[in-house]
C-alpha positions in Angstrom: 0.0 0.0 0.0 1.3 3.6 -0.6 1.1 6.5 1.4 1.8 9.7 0.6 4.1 11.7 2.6 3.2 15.6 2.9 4.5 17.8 5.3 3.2 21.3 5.4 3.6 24.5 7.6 1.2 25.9 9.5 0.7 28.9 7.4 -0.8 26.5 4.3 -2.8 28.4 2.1 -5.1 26.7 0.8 -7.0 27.8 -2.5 -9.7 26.1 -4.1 -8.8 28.0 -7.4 -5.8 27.3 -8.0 -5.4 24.5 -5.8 -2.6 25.4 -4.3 -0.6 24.6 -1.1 2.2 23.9 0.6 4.1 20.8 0.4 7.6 18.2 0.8 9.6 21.0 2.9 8.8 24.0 5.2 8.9 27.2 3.5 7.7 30.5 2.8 6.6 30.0 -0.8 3.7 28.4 -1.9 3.6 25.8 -4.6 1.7 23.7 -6.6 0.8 20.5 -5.4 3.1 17.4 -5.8 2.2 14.5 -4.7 5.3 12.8 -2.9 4.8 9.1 -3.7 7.8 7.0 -1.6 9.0 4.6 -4.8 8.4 1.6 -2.3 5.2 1.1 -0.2 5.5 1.7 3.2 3.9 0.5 6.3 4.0 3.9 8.1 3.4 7.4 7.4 3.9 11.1 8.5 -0.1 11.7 8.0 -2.7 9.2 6.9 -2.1 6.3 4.4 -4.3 5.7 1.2 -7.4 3.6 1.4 -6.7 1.0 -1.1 -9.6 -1.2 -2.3 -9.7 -4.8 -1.0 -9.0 -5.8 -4.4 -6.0 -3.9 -5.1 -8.5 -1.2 -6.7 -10.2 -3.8 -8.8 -14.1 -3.6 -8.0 -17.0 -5.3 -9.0 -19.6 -4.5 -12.2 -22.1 -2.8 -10.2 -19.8 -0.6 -8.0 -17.8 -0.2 -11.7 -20.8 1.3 -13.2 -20.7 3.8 -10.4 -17.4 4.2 -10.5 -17.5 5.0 -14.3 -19.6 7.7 -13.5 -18.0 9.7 -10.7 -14.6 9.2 -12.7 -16.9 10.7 -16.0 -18.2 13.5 -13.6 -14.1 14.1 -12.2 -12.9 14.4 -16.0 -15.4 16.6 -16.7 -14.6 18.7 -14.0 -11.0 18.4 -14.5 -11.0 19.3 -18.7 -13.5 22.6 -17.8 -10.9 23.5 -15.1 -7.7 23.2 -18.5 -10.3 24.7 -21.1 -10.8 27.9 -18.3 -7.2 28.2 -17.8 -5.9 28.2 -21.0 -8.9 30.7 -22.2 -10.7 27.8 -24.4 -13.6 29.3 -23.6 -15.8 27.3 -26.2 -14.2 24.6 -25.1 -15.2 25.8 -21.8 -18.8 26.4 -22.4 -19.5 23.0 -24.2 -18.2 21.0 -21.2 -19.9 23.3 -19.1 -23.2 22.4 -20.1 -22.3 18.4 -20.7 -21.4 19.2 -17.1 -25.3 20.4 -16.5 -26.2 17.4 -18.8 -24.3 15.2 -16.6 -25.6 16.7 -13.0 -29.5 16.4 -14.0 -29.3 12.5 -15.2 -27.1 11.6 -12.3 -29.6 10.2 -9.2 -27.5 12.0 -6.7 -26.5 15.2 -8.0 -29.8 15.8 -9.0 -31.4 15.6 -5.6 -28.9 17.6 -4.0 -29.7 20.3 -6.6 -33.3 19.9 -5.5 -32.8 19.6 -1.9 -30.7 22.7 -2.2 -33.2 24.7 -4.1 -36.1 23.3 -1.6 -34.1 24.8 1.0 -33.4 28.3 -0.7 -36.9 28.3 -1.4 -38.4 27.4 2.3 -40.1 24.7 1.1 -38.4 22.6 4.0 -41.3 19.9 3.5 -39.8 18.6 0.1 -36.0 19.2 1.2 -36.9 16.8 3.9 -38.1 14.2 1.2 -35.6 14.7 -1.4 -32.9 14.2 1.9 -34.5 10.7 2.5 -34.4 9.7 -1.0 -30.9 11.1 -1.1 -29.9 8.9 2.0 -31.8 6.1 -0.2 -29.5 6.8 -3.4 -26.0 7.7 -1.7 -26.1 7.4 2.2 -22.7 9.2 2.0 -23.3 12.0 0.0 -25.2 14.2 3.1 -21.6 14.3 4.9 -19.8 17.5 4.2 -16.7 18.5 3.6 -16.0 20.3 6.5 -16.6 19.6 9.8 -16.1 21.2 13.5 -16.2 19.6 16.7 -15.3 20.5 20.7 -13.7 18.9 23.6 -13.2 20.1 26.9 -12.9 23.8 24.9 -10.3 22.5 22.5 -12.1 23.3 18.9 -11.0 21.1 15.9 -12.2 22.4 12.3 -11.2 20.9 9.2 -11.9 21.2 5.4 -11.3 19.2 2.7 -10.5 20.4 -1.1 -10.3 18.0 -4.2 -7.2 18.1 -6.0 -7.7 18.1 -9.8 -4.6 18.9 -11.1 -2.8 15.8 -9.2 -5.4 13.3 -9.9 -5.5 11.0 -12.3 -9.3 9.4 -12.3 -8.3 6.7 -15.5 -6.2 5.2 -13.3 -8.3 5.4 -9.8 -5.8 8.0 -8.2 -7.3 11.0 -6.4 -6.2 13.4 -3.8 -7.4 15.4 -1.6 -6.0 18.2 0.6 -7.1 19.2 4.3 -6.4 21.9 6.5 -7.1 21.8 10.1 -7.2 24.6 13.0 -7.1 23.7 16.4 -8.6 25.9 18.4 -7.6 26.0 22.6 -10.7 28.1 24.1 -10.1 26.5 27.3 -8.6 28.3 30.5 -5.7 25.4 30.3 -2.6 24.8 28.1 -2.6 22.0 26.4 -0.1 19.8 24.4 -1.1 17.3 21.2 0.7 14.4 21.9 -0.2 11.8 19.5 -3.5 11.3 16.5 -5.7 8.6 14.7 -7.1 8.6 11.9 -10.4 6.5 10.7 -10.0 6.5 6.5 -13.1 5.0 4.9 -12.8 4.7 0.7 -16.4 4.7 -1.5 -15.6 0.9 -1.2 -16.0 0.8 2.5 -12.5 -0.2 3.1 -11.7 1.3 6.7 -8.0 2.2 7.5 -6.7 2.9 10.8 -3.6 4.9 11.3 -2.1 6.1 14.4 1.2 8.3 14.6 3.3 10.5 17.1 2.2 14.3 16.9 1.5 16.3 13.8 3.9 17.1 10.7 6.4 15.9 12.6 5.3 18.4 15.6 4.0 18.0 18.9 2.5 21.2 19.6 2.1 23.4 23.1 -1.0 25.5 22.3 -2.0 28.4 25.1 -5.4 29.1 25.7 -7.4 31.3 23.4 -4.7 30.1 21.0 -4.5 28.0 17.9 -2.4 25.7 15.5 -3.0 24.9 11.8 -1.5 22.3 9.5 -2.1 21.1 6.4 -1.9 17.9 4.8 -3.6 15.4 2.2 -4.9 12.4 1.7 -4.7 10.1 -1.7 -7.8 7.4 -2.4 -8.0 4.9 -5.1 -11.9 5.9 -5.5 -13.5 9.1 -5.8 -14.8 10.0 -2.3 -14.6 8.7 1.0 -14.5 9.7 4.7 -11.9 10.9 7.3 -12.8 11.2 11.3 -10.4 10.3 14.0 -9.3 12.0 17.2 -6.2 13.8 18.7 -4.8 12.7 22.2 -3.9 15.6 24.3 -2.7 16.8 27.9 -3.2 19.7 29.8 0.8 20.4 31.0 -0.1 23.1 34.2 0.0 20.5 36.2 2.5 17.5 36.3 0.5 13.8 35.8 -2.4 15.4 34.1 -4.3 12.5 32.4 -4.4 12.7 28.6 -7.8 13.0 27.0 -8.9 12.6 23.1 -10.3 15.7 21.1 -12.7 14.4 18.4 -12.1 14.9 14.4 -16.0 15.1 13.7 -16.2 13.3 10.4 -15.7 14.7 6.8 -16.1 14.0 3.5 -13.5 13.4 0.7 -15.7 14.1 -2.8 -14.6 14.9 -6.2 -17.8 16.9 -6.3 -17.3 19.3 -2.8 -20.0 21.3 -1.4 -22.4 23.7 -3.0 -20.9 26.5 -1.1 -17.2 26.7 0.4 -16.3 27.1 4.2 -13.0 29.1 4.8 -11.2 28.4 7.7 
């Protein structure tokens, strides 16, 4: 199994158009994303391991038939992105709509479109019956990609940002970048000693990974202080899930017990979320 290696500053900038952040050494600048593949797989990692399907990324005909379609739906996305850049703008506009094309024959995208509309439009009676059908059709697809949770006053927030340009959906290879701030709005200082993460692929394949600290970090945060790091995840499918939990310490008093600060769960999703949270 691979596992992709990223280690990113705290100051990561993050931006969804241009997809760009910070990655391999700690610096200043900002670059492009690279993926930093080891040339061997290995059985540990700075930040969380890929979620490899139980076949190797092989799947079945039914979950290949979904698959064709999210990889479809990630091309798309990824050749409007090229014809945008490079000012193809007919180019631009005909994938755009086989882009709308796409979005109103596809089960899921179409009832988020609804639900969202429903929503905008008060008419909270059919949001709640295009949700059910939408938990029906894709019991995944309600999780956002963003999430924000609170223990004993320490506040973890994280988003989560598809990365076009250094995906490859052909060959089942997609990444994803994620930023987290943690947030100390308790009277106590407290240390992160160690995380876990919880990596679920579209397959259902779960992953557990433990490791010592953050980006090679353990971090002393004061209260009404905070810490951010960046880092990303690479799937053979294209979404999935991340949760997990951080084990901490208050260090004002010696032999303080360590607790765990949840990672409220997020999603990994070629398509995002209809609007974008900034953290």
């Amino acid at each position: 199994m691979q596992s992709l290696g990223l280690k990113m500053t705290p100051g990561f900038n993050l931006c969804v158009g241009r997809r760009q952040v910070q990655c391999g050494r700690e610096t200043e600048k900002v670059f492009r994303v690279a993926a930093c593949l080891p040339s061997q797989p290995s059985s540990s990692s700075p930040e969380p391991n890929s979620a490899q399907g139980r076949d190797g990324g092989k799947n079945t005909s039914s979950a290949g038939s979904i698959l064709s379609r999210t990889q479809k739906y990630a091309l798309l996305k990824q050749q409007l992105a090229v014809a945008a850049k490079f000012e193809n703008y007919e180019e631009a506009a005909r994938i755009r709509d086989s882009l709308k094309s796409f979005e109103e024959e596809e089960p899921m995208l179409h009832l988020r479109r609804l639900m969202k509309e429903a929503v905008e439009e008060e008419r909270f009676e059919d949001a709640a019956r295009y949700r059910d059908e939408l938990k029906a059709v894709a019991p995944h697809s309600l999780l956002r990609c963003f999430s924000d949770a609170t223990t004993l006053g320490v506040r973890v927030q994280v988003r989560s940002v598809y990365i076009e340009g250094r995906s490859q959906p052909l060959k089942g290879q997609y990444l994803f970048a994620y930023r987290i701030r943690i947030t100390n709005n308790s009277q106590r200082p407290v240390q992160l000693l160690r995380r876990h993460w919880i990596i679920t692929d579209e397959n259902g394949r779960t992953e557990n990974v433990w490791g010592i600290g953050v980006i090679g970090e353990q971090p002393v945060i004061l209260p009404n202080t905070g810490f951010e790091y960046s880092s990303a995840c690479p799937l053979t499918t294209p979404s999935g899930r991340m949760e997990g939990d951080f084990e901490m310490k208050h260090i004002d008093r010696v032999g303080s017990p360590t607790f765990n600060v949840a990672i409220a769960p997020f999603s990994l999703s070629i398509i995002g979320d209809e609007v974008d949270v900034l953290l």
